[in-house]
C-alpha positions, 0 to 999 in steps of 0.5 A: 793432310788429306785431299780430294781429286777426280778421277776418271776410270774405264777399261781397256781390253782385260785392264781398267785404267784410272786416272787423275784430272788433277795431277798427271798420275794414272794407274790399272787394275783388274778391277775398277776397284783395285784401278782405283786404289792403285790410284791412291796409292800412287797419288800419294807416292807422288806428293811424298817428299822426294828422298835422294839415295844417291847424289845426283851428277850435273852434266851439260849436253849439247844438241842441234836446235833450229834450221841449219 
C-alpha cells in the first residue's frame, strides 16, 4: 500500500534536513534531493512490521515522584 505525506525540507549549515508533518521521522542529506529520499526510506522503515531479534526482558524501576 502506498501513502502520501508532507514534508517540510530546509538547510542547516552544509546539511538539508527533511521532515515529516505526519508522523515524528525526519532525515538529512547533502542535497534536499538526497533529504528527501532519505525521508522515504525512513518512513517506510518506520511503518515495516517490527521483527524482535532477541526477547525482550521485563523489569520494574522504581523513581521518586512528586514533592517530598
Amino acid at each position: 500500500m502506498r501513502r502520501r505525506f508532507t514534508a517540510t525540507v530546509w538547510q542547516e549549515g552544509d546539511w538539508y534536513v527533511a521532515q515529516c508533518l505526519e508522523v515524528d521521522v525526519a532525515s538529512q542529506g547533502e542535497t534536499d534531493e538526497e533529504a528527501l529520499s532519505n525521508l522515504e526510506e525512513a518512513l517506510a522503515l518506520h511503518f515495516e512490521d517490527p521483527r524482535a531479534t532477541a526477547l525482550p526482558t521485563v523489569r520494574e524501576v522504581e523513581v521518586e515522584v512528586g514533592a517530598s
